[in-house]
KEZATI-57418 format. One record per residue: x, y, z of N, C-alpha, C in turn; residue in three letters. Coordinates in steps of 0.1 Angstrom, whole numbers, plus 5000, padded with zeros to 4 digits. Layout:
! KEZATI-57418
XYZXYZXYZala
...
END
This chain:
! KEZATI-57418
500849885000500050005000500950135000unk
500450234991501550374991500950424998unk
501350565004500450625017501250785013unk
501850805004502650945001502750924984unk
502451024979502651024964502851194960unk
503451164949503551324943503351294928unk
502351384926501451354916502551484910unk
503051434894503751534887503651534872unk
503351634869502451724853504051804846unk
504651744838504651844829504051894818unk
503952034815503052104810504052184798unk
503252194787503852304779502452334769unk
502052474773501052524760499552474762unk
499852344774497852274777497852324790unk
496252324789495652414797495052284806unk
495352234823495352134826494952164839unk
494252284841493652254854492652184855unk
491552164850490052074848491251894853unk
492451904849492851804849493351744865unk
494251874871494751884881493251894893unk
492551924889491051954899490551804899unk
490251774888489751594893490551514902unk
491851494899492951444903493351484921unk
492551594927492651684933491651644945unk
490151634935489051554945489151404943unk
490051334937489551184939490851174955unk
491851194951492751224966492151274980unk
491751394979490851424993489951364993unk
489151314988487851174986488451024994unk
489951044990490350904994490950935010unk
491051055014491551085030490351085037unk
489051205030488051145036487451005040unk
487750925029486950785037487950705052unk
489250795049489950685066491250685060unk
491550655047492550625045493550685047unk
495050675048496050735054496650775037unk
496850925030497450975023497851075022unk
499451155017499751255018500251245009unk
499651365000500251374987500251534978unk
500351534970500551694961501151664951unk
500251754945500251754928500851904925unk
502351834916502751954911503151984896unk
502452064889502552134874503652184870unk
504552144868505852204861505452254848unk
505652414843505352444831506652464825unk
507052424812508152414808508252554799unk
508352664800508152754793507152804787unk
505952774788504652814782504352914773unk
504352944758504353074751502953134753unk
502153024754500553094752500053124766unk
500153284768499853354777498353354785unk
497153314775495953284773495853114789unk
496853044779497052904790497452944802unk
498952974799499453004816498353064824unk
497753184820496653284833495653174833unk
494853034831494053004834495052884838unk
496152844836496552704846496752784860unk
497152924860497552954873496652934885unk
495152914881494452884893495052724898unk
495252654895495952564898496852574913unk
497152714920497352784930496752754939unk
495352744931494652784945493652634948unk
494352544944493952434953494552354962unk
494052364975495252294985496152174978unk
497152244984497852064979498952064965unk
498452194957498852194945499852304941unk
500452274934501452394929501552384914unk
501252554909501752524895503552614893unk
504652514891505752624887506052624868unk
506152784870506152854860507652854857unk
508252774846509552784843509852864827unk
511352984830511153064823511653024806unk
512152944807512852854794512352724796unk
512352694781511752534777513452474776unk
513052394784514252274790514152144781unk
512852064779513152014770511651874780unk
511451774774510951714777511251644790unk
512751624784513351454792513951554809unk
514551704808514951774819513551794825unk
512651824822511751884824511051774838unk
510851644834510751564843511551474852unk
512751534849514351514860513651644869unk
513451764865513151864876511951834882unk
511551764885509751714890509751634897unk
511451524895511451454906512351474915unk
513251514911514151594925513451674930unk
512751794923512051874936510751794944unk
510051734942509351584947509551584961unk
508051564964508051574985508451414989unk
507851364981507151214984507751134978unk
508150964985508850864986508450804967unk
507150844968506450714951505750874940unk
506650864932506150924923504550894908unk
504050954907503250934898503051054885unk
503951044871503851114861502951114850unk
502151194847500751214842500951364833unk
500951334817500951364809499951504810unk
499851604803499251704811498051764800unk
498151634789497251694779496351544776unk
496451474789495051354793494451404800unk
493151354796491551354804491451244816unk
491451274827490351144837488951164839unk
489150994831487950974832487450844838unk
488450824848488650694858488650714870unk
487250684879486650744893488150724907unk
488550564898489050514911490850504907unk
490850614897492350594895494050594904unk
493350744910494450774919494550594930unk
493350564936492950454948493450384940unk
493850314926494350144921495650184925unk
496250334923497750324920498250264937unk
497750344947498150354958497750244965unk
497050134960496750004967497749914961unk
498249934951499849824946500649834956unk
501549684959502349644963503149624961unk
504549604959505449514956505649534943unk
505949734939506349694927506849814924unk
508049844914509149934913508550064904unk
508050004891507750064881506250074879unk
505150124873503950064868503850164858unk
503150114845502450184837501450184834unk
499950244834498750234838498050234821unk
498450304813498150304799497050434795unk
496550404786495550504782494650434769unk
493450554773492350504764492150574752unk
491650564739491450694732489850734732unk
489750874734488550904734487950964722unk
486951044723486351094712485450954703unk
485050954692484450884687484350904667unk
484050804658484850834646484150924640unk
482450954644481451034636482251194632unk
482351224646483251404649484751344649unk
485551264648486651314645486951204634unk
485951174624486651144611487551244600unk
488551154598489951284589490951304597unk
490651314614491951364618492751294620unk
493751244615495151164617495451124629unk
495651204635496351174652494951074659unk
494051094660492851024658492950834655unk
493050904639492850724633493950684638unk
495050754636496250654643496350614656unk
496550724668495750614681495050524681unk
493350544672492650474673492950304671unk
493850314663494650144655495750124661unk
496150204668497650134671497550104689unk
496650154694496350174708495550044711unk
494549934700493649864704494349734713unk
495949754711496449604715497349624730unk
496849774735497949784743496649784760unk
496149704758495749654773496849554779unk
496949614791498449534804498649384799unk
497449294794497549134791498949124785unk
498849264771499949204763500649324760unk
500949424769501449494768503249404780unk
502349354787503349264796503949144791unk
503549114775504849014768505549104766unk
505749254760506849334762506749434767unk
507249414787507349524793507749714790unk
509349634785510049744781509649834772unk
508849744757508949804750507549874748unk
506649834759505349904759504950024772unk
505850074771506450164780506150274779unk
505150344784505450544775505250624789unk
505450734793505650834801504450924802unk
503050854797502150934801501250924811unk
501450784819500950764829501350654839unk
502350704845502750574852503450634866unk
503650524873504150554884505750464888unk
505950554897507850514901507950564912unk
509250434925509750524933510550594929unk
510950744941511450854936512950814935unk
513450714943515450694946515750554933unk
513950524926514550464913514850544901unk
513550684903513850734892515050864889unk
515750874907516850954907518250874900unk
517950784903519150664903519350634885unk
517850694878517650644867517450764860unk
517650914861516850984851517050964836unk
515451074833515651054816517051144811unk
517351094796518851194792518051304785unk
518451374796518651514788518751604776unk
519851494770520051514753518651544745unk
517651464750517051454743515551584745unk
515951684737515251804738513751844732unk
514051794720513251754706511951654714unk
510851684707509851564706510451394705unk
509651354712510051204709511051074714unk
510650984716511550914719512450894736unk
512051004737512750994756512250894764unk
511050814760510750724768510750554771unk
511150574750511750474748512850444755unk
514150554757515550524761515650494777unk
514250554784514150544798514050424799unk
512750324790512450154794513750124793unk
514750174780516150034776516850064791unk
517050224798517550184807517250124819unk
516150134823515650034835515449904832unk
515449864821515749724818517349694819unk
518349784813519549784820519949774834unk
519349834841519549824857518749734864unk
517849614853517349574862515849604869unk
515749694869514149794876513349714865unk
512349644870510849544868509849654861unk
509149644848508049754850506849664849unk
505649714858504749604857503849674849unk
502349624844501749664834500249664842unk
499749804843497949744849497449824839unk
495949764838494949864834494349954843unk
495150114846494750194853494850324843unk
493950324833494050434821493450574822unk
494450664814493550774813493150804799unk
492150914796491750924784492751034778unk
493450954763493551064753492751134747unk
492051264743491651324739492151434727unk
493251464732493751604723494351604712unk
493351584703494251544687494251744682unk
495751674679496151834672495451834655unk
495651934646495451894633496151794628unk
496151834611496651724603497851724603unk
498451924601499251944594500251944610unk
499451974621500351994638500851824640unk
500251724636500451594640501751524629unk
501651624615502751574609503851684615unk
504151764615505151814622505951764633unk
504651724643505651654655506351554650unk
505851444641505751324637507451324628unk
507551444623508851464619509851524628unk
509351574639510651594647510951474655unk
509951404658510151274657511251184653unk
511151204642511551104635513251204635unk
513351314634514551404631515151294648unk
514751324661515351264672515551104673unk
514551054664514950904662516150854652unk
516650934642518050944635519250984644unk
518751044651519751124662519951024673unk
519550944675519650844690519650694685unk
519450694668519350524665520550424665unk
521250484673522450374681521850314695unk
521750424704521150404715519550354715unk
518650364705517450314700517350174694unk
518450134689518550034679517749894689unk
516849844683516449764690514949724699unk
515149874699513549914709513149974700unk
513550004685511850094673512050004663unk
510849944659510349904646510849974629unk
510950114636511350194622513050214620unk
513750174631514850154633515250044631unk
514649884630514649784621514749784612unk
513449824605513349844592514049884582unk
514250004591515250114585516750014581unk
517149974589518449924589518049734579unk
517249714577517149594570517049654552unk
516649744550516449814541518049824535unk
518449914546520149914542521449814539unk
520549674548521549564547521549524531unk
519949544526519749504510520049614500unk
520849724505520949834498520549924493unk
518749924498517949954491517450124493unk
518350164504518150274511518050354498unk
519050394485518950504481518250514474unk
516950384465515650364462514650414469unk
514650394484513850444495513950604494unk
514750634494515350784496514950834482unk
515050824468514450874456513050884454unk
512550734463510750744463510150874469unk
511350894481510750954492511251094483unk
511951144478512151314474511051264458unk
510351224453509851204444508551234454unk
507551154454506551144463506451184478unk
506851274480506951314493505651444498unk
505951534488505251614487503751594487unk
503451484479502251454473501951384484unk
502251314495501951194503501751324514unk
502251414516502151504528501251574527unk
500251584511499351684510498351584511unk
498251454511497551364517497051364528unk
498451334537498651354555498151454557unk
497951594554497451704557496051714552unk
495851654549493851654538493051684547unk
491451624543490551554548490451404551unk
491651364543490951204541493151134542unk
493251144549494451114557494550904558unk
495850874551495750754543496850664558unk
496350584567497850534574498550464570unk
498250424560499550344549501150424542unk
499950554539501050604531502150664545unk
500950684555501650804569502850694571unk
502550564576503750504576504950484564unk
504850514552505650514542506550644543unk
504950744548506350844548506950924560unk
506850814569507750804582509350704580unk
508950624571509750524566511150594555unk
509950654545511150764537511450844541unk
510950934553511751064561512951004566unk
512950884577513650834581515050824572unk
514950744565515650634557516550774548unk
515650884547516451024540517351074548unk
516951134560517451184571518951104576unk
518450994578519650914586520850894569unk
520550934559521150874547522251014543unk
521451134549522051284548523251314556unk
522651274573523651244585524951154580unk
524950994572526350964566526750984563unk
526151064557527351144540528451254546unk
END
């Protein structure tokens, strides 16, 4: 049983108090019935440009228990949640993505009733439905790629079913372990965190204790990230090799020589595939082709 937690948000640009307020009453809900907890939820804003967000996260102030800090420079993803747990009151950390919905009564209560366990990752649901969000990419892709990642079999591969938007850790494992820093850019920092707690050993267990995704950006905002993405996955595919699929691929491609084929399809049809990805009517076949050809160009630029 945990009896201390520090519930920690990084934040950049989402507006997360409605988030931080649920999160806020299911806690005091769980002191009021008897139980023994001490805990606080803290909002680390990593630079926030939109002035509009910051003045409405700052009520976030004003609920017991809660802090929002306002940081004056964007540090980067992976620092951002090295500073969250060092500054950290509490023995068992809990990191929660700051642009999910709860919509799980008894969330905070599953985490704090585990036993006997180093790591957990609780997962997530996708929300919304296909009527209103048919066309948006970020959408259909969650929607298909997310159907297989309930704990059953997300627990044949611990490591690699791993992501940083909802899980929990003690705080002297994730001192002992932070994320690297290098990694500034979108992407990928959470991959490098599983290879290394699988390096040291640290167990990650797998429950269904989900929150809802909701926040799909546009067409054109989801290919953007999707390419800096991929710019940080050329940049780390030494230390990645093994834990990405498209870093496979990528490299089986090259064993057959095929990369500079890959790379002419991709400056040939690139254009045309992006004005796709950007449409109404957004193709996941091609989206993966031309994650495949960004890739395969990118890392082909870096050898030369």
């Amino acid at each position: 049983m945990i009896s201390e937690l520090s519930i920690l948000m990084p934040c950049y640009n989402n507006e997360c108090y409605e988030l931080v307020a649920g999160l806020h009453a299911q806690a005091e809900s769980i002191i009021s019935s008897g139980r023994a907890l001490k805990y606080e939820i803290v909002v680390a804003d990593d630079g926030s440009t939109d002035a509009a967000v910051v003045a409405r996260n700052r009520r976030i102030d004003t609920l017991p228990g809660c802090r929002y800090v306002l940081r004056s420079r964007n540090t980067g993803r992976a620092a951002i949640r090295n500073f969250l747990a060092r500054t950290a009151g509490y023995g068992w950390l809990l990191f929660i993505d700051s642009d999910m919905s709860l919509r799980n009564a008894s969330f905070i209560s599953n985490y704090i009733s585990l036993d006997g366990v180093d790591v957990v990752y609780g997962g997530y649901t996708v929300g919304g439905d296909d009527g209103t969000m048919k066309g948006n990419l970020r959408y259909e892709y969650e929607s298909k790629y997310n159907r297989n990642s309930v704990a059953e079999k997300r627990r044949c591969s611990p490591y690699d079913g791993f992501h940083t938007s909802n899980f929990l850790i003690r705080r002297d494992i994730m001192l002992a372990n932070p994320f690297d820093e290098r990694f500034r850019r979108y992407g990928y920092e959470d991959v490098l965190f599983g290879k290394s707690l699988k390096q040291a050993g640290v167990s990650i267990s797998h429950v269904d204790n989900t929150l809802s995704f909701e926040d799909f950006e546009t067409n054109s905002g989801f290919v953007a990230k999707t390419e800096e993405g991929i710019a940080t996955l050329c940049d780390f595919r030494d230390e990645l090799r093994g834990y990405s699929p498209l870093i496979t691929l990528g490299d089986r491609i090259c064993r057959l020589r095929l990369q500079p084929a890959v790379r002419l399809f991709f400056k040939t049809f690139a254009r045309s595939i992006k004005n796709n990805l950007t449409g109404n009517k957004p193709n996941l076949l091609l989206f993966n082709i031309y994650k495949l050809g960004m890739y395969c160009s990118m890392c082909g630029r870096k050898q030369r």
